[in-house]
N, C-alpha and C positions, 0 to 999 in steps of 0.2 A: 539222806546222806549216803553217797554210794564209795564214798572213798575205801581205801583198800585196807586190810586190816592192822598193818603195820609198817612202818618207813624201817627198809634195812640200816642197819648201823652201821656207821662209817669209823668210828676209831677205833683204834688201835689195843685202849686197855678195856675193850667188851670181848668175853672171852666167849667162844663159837659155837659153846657144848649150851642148850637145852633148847626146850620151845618158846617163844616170848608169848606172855602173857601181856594184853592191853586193854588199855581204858582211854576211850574216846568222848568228847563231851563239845557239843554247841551252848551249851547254858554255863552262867558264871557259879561258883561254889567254889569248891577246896576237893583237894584228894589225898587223903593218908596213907605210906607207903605202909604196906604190912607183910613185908619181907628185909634182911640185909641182903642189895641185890643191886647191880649194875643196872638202873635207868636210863632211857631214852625220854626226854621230853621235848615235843616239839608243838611252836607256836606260831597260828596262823592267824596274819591278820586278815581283817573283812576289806572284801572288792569295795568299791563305788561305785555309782549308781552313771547310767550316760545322759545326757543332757538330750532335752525334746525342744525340739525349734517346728513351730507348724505358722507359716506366713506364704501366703499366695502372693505377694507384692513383692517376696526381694528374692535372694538364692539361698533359703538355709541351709547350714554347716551345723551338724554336732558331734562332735565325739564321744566318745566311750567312756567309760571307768578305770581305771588302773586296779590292780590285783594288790589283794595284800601282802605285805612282810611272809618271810618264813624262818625263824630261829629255831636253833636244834641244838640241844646240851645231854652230851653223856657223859654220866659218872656215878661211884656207887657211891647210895642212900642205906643208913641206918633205917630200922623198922621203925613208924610212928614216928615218921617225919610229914610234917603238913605243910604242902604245896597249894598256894591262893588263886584262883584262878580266874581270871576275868575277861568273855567273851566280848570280841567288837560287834557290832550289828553292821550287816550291810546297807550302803546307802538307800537310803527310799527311795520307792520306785515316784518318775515323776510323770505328771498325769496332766495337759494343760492342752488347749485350744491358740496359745501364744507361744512362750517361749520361757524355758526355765531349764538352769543350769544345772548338772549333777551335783550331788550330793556324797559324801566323803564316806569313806568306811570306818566304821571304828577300831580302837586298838585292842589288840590282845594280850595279855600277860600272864606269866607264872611265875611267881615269888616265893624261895622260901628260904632258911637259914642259910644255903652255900652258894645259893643264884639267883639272879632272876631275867626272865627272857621277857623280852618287848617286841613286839611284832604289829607292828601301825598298818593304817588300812591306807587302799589306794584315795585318791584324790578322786572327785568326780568330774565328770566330763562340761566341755565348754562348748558355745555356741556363739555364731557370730552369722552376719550376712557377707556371701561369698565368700572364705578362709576363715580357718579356728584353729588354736591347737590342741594336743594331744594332752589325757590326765596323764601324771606320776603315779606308779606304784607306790606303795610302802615302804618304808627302811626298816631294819632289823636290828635289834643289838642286844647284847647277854651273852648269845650262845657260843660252840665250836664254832657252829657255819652259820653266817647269815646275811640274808639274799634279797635283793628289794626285787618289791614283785614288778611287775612286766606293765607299764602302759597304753598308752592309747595311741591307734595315728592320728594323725592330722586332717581336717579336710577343706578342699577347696573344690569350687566352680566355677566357671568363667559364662560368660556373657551376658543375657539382659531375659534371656527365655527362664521357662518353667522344667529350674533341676533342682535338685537338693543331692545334698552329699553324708555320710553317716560312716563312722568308723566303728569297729568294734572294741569290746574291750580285750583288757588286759589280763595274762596268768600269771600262775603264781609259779617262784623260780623255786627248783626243788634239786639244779647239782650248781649252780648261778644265779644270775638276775634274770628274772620271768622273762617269756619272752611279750614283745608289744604286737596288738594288731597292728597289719599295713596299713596305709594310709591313702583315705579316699577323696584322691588327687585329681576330679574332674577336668580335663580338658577340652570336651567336646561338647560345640556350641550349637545345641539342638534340643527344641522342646522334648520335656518329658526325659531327657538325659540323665538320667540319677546314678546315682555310684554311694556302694554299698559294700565296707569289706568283713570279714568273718572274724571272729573271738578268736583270739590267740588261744593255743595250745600250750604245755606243758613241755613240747620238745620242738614247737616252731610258732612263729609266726603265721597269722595268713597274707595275704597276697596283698600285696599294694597295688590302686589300679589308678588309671589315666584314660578311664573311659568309663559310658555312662553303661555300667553293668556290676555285677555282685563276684564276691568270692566266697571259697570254701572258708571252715573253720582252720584252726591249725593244730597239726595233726599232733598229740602226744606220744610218752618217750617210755621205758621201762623207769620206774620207782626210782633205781638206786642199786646201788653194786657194795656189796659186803660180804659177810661171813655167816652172821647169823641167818636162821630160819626165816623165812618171805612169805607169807600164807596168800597175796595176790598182788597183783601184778599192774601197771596203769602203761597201757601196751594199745589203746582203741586206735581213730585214725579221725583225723578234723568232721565236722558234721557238711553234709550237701549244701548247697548253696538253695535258698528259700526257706521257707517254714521247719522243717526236720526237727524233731528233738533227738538231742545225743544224750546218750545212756554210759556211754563207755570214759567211766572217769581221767581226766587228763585230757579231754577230745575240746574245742574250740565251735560250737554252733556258726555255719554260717550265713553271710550276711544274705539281706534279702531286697530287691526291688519289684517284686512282682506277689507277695503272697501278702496275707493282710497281720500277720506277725512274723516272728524269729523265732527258733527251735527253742529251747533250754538247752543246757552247758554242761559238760560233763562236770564232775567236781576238780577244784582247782583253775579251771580254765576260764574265758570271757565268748560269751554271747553275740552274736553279730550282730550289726549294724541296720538299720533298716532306712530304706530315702524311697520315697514313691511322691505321687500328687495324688495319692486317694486318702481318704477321711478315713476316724476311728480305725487308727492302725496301734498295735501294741504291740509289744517286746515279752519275753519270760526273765524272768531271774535267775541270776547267774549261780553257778555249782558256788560249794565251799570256797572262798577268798578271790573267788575270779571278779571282774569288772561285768558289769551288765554293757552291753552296746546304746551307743547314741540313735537317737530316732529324728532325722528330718525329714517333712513333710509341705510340699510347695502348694497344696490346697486347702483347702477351710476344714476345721473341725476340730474335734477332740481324738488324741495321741496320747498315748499310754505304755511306758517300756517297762521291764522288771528292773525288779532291786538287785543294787549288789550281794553278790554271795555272802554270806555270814564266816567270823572268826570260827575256828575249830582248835583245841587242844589234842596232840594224842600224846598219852604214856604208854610203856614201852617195856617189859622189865622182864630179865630172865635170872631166876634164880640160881646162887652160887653153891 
């Protein structure tokens, strides 16, 4: 997990004066406040997983994942207050030689005597021959702010040759609603044609195309704007178009038609897309709450993409 150490604070009654201390968590438990102190809690749901379509006979289309929810609740907690926590798992990754739909992310929650935040996971990705559409992100509800995470685009192909099409997934919305991969819109009727777009970012989109070729990831945004103390920063830039894995959390991997996988994802963002006509191709697993991309494949064999990103909780808390 490379996310950043804390989400700056956005209201009003968090007051500007100390260091935040935090507590970060992928696994389900509980967490007891052991200060009286103004908290931040925020809840991320888990990506979905992209759908693998591999058929030499027709044009497979799959999209992406959708990202999960992002809720965020600040206000002050008594000491030996106990918050319930329970992490969504990301959609399984799907592994098949035919054709098989993504897979949903699960929800995430934090519950305790003055709130409780819901943060649902994206939808997973669809497949069809020639046109599909695009997963939903997650919805949110509990908090101050909450953002349904970013989807998937859509894909099509046109004519009767050997193309497939693949969308990437979706991030997760962290100042609105995430943003969605473009949409791999093949119009050009010519073997070998595939179209391929890159994992949404955290402060964009990737590129929507109309021809048989790949795009970047999409490029992420600064964290958030506040008052309090920021110890890092989600500042990277979309991942390269092919294989690449990105490092730089908030960054969107992109999509690929020519390498025999897709990068990994920064955290929060979705994974690109992957469409070729070559065998045993796979996908990485998408960062924190992002969407894994779709994988279509127009020759025989076995296809393999990654799982959607996993829920994350953080807390958040500066002593008064």
């Amino acid at each position: 997990m490379r996310l950043p150490t804390s989400f700056r604070y956005s209201s009003t009654n968090v007051p500007p004066l100390g260091i935040p201390n935090v507590f970060s968590t992928v696994s389900s438990g509980s967490y007891v406040t052991t200060k009286n102190a103004f908290y931040e809690v925020v809840a991320i749901g888990a990506g979905g997983s992209g759908a693998v379509y591999v058929d030499s006979a027709t044009l497979p289309c799959a999209s992406g994942g959708g990202a999960g929810g992002f809720s965020k609740k600040t206000m002050f907690l008594p000491a030996n207050t106990t918050l319930t926590i329970t992490i969504g798992a990301g959609g399984a990754a799907r592994s098949t030689s035919g054709n098989s739909v993504g897979l949903a992310g699960g929800n995430t929650s934090v519950s305790c005597p003055y709130f409780s935040l819901l943060a649902r996971g994206g939808a997973g990705g669809s497949l069809a021959q020639a046109s599909t559409g695009g997963a939903l992100g997650g919805k949110a509800s509990g908090g101050d702010v909450n953002y349904t995470g970013g989807g998937s685009g859509a894909c099509s192909t046109g004519g009767s040759l050997s193309c497939a099409s693949a969308s990437g997934g979706g991030a997760v919305g962290i100042y609105a609603t995430g943003f969605s991969s473009g949409g791999a819109l093949n119009v050009v009727v010519a073997d070998g044609a595939n179209c391929a777009t890159g994992g949404a970012g955290t402060g964009s989109s990737s590129s929507t195309l109309a021809t048989g070729t790949a795009s970047a990831g999409g490029g992420s945004a600064l964290l958030g704007t506040g008052t309090a103390s920021f110890l890092s920063l989600i500042s990277g830039v979309g991942g390269a178009i092919g294989g690449a894995n990105v490092t730089s959390p908030g960054a969107g991997s992109g999509g690929s038609v020519s390498s025999l996988k897709t990068g990994t994802s920064g955290d929060l963002a979705g994974t690109g897309g992957f469409a070729n006509s070559t065998v045993v191709i796979a996908g990485n697993t998408a960062g924190i709450g992002g969407g894994s991309g779709g994988l279509a494949c127009s020759g025989a064999g076995t296809a393999a993409n990654g799982a959607g990103g996993s829920g994350c909780v953080f807390i958040t808390w500066v002593e008064v």
